[in-house]
ROSESE-731113 format. One record per atom (N, C-alpha, C, O): residue number from 1; atom name; y, z, x. Coordinates in nm, 4 decimals, always signed. Layout:
N
{k=NUM; a=CA; yy=Y; zz=Z; xx=X}
...
//
This chain:
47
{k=1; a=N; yy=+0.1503; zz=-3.0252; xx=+1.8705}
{k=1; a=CA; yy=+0.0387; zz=-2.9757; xx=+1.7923}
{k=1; a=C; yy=+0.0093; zz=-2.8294; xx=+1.8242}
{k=1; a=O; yy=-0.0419; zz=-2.7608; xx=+1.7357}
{k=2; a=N; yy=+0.0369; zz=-2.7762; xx=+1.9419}
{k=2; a=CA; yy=+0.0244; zz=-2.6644; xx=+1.9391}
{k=2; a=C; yy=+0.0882; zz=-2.5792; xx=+1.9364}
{k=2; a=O; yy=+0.0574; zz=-2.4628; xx=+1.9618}
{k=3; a=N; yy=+0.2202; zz=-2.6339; xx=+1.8956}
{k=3; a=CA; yy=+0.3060; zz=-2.5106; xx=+1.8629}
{k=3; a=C; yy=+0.3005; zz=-2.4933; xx=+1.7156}
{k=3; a=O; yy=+0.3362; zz=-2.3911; xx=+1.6571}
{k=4; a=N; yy=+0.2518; zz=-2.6036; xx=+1.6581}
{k=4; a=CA; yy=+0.2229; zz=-2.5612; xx=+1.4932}
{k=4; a=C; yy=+0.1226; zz=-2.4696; xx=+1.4917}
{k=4; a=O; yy=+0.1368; zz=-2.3694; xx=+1.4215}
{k=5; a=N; yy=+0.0039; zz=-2.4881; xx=+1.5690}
{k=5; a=CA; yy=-0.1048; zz=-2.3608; xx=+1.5544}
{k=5; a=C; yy=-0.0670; zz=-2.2595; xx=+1.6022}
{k=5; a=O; yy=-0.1264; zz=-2.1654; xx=+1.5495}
{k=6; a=N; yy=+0.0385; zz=-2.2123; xx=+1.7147}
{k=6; a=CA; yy=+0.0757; zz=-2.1160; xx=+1.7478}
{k=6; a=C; yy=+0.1971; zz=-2.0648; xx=+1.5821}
{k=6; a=O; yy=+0.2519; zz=-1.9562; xx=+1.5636}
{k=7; a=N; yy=+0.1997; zz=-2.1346; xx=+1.5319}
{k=7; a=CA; yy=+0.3550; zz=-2.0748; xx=+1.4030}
{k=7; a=C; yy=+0.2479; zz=-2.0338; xx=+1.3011}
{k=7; a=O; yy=+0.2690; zz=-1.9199; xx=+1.2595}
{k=8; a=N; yy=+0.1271; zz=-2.0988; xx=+1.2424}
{k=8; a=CA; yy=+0.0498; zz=-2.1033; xx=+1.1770}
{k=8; a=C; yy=-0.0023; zz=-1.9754; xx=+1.2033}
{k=8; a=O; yy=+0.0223; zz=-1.8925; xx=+1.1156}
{k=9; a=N; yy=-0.0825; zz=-1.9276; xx=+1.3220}
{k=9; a=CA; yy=-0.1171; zz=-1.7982; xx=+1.3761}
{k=9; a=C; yy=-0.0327; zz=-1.7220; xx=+1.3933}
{k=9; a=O; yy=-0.0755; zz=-1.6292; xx=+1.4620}
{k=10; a=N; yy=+0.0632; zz=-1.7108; xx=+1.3684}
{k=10; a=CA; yy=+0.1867; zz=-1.6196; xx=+1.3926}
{k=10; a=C; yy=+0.1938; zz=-1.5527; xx=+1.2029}
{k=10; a=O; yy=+0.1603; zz=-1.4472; xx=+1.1491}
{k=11; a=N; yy=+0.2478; zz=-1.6659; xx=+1.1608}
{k=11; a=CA; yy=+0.2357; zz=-1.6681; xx=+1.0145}
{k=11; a=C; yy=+0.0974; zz=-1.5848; xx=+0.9386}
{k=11; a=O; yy=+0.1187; zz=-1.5257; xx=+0.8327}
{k=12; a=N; yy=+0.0164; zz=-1.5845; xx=+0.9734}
{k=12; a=CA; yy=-0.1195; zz=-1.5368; xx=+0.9332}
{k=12; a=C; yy=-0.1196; zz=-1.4141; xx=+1.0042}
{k=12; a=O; yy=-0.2207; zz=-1.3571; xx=+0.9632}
{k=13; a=N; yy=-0.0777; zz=-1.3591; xx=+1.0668}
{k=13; a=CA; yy=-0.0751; zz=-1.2032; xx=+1.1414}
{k=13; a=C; yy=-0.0141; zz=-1.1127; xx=+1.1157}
{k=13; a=O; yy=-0.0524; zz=-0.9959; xx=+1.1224}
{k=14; a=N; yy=+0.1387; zz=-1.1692; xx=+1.0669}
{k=14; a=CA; yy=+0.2338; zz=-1.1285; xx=+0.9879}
{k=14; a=C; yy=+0.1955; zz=-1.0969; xx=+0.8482}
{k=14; a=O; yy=+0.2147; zz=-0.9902; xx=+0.7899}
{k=15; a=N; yy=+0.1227; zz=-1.2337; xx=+0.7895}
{k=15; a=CA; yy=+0.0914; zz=-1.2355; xx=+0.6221}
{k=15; a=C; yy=+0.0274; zz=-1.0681; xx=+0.6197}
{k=15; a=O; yy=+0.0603; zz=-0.9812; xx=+0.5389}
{k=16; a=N; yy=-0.0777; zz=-1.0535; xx=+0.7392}
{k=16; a=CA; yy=-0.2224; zz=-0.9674; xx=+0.7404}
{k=16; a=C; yy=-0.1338; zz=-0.8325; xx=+0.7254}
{k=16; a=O; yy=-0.1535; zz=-0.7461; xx=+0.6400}
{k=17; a=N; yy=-0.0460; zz=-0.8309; xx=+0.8110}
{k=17; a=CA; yy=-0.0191; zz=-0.6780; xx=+0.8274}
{k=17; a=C; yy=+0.1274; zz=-0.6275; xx=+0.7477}
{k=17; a=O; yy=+0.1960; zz=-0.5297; xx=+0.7775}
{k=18; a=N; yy=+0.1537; zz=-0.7375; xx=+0.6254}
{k=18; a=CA; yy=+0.1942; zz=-0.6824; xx=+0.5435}
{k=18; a=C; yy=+0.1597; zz=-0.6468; xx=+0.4089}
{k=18; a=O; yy=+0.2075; zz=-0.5683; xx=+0.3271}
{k=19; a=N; yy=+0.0420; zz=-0.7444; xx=+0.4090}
{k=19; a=CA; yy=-0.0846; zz=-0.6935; xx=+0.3025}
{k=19; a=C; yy=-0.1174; zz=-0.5325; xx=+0.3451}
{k=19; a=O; yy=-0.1155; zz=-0.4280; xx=+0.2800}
{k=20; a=N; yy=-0.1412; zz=-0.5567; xx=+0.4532}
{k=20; a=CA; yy=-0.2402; zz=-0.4076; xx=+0.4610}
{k=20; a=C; yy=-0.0916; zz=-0.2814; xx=+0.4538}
{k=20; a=O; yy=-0.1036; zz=-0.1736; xx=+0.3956}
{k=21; a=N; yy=+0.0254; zz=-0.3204; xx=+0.5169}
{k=21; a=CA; yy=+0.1468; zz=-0.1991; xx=+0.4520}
{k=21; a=C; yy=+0.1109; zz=-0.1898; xx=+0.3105}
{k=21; a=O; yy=+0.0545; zz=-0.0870; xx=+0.2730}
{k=22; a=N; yy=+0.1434; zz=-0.3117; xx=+0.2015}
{k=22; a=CA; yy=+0.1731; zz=-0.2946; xx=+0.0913}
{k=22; a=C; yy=+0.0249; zz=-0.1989; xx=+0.0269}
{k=22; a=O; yy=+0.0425; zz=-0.1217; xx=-0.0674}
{k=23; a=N; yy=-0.0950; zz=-0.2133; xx=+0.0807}
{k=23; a=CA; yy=-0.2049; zz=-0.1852; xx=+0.0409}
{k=23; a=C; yy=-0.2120; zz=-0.0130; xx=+0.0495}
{k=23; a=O; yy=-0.2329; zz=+0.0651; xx=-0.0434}
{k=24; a=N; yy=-0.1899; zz=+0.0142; xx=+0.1786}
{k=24; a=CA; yy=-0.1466; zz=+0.1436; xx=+0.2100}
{k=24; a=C; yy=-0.0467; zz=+0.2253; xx=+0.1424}
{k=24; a=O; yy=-0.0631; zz=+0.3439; xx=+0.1139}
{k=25; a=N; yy=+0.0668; zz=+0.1506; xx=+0.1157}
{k=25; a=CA; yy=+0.1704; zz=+0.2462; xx=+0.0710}
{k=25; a=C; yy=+0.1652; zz=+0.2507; xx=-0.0965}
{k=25; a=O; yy=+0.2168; zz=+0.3320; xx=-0.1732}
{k=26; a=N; yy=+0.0868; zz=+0.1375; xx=-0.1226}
{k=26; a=CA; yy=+0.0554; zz=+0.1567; xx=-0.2555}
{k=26; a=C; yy=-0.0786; zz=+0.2720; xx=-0.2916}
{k=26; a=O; yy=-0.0707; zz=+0.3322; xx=-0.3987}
{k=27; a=N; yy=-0.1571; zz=+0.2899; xx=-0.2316}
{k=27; a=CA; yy=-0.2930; zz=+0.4000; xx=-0.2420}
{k=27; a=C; yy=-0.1677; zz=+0.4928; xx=-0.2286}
{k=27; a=O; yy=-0.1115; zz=+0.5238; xx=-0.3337}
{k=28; a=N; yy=-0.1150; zz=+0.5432; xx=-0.1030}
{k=28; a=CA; yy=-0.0361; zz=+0.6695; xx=-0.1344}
{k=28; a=C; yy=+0.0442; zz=+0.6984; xx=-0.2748}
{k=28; a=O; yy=+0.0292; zz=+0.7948; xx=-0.3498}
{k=29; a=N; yy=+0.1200; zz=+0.6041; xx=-0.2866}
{k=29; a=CA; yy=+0.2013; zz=+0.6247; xx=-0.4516}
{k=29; a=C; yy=+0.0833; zz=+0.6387; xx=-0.5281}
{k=29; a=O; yy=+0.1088; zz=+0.7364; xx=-0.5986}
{k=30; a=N; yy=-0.0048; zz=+0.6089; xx=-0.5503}
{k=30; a=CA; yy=-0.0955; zz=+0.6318; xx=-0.6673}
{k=30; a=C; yy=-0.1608; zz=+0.7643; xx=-0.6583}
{k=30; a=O; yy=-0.1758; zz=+0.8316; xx=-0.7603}
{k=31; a=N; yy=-0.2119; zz=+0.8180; xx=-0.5088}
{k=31; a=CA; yy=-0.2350; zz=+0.9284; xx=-0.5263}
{k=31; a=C; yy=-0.1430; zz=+1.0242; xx=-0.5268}
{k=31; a=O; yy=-0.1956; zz=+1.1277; xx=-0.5678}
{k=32; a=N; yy=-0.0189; zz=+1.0411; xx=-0.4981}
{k=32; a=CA; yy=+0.0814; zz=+1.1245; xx=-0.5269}
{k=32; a=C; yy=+0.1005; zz=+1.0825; xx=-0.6849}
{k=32; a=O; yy=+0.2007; zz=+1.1351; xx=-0.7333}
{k=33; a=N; yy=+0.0319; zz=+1.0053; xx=-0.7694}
{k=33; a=CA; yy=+0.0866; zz=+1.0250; xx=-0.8920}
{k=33; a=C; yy=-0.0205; zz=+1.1219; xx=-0.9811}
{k=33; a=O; yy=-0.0113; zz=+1.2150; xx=-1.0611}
{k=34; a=N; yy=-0.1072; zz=+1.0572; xx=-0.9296}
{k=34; a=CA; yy=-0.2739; zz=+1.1281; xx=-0.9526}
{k=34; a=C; yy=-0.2299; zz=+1.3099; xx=-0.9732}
{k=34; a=O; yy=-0.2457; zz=+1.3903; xx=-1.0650}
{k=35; a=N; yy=-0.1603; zz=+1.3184; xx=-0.8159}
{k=35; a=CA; yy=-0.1654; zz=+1.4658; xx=-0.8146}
{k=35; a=C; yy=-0.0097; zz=+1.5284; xx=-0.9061}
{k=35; a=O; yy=-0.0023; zz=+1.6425; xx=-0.9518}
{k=36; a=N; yy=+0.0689; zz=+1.4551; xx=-0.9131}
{k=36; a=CA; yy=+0.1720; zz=+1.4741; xx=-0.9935}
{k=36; a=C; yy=+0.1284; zz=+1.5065; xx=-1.1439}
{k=36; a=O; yy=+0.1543; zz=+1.6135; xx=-1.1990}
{k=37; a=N; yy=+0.0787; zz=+1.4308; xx=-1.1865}
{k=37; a=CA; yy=+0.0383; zz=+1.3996; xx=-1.3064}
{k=37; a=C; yy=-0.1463; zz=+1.5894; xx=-1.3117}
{k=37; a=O; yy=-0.1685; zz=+1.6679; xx=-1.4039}
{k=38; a=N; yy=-0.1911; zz=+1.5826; xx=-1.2262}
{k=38; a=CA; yy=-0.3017; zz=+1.6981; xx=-1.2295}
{k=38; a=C; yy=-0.2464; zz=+1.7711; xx=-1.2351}
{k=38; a=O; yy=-0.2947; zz=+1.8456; xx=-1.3203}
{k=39; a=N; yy=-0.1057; zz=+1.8364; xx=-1.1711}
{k=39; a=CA; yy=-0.0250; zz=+1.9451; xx=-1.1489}
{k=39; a=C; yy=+0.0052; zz=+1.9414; xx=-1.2948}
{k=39; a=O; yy=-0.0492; zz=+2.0307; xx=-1.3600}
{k=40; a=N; yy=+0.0730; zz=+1.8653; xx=-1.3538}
{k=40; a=CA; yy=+0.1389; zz=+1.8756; xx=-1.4716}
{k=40; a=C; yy=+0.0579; zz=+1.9083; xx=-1.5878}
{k=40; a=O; yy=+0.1201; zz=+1.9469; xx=-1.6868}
{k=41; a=N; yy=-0.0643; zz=+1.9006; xx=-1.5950}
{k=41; a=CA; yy=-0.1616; zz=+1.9016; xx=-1.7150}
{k=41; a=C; yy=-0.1935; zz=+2.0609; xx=-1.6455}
{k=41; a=O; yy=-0.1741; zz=+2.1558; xx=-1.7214}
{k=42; a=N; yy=-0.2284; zz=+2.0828; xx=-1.5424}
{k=42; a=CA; yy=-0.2507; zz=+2.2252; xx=-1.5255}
{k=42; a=C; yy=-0.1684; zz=+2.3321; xx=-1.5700}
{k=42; a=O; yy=-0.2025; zz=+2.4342; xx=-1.6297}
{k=43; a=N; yy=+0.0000; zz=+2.2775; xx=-1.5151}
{k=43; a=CA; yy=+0.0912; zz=+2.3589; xx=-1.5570}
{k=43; a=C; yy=+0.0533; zz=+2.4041; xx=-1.6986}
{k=43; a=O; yy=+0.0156; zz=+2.5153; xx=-1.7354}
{k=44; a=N; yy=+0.0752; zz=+2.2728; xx=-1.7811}
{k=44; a=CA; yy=+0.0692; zz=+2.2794; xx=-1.9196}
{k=44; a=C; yy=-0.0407; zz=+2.3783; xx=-1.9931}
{k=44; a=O; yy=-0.0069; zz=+2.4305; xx=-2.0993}
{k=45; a=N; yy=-0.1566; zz=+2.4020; xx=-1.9449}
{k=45; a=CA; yy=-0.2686; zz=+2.4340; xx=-1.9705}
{k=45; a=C; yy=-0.2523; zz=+2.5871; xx=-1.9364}
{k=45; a=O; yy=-0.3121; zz=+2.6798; xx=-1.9911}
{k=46; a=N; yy=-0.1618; zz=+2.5946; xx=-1.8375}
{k=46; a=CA; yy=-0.1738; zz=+2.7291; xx=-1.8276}
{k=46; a=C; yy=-0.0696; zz=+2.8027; xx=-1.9308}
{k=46; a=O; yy=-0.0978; zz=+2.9111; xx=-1.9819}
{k=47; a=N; yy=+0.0906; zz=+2.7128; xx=-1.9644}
{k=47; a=CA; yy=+0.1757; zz=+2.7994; xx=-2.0489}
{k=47; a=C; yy=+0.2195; zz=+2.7482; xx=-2.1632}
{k=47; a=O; yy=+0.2907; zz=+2.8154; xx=-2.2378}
//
């Protein structure tokens, strides 16, 4: 029994801290698109 709660808690720590990668690396791609995309309307605006 307690090596299932130890796999179970293992499993759930793992789940946590690849949520929070995917969470992270996804805010970055969005704001590098944010600013991709601001650059480009500026460009435009200017020529």
């Amino acid at each position: 029994m307690k090596n299932d709660v130890d796999v179970i808690k293992d499993v759930l720590i793992v789940g946590i801290f690849v949520g929070f990668a995917y969470y992270v690396s996804r805010r970055y791609s969005q704001k590098k698109q944010r600013e991709r995309e601001l650059r480009e309307t500026l460009h435009f605006q200017l020529f």
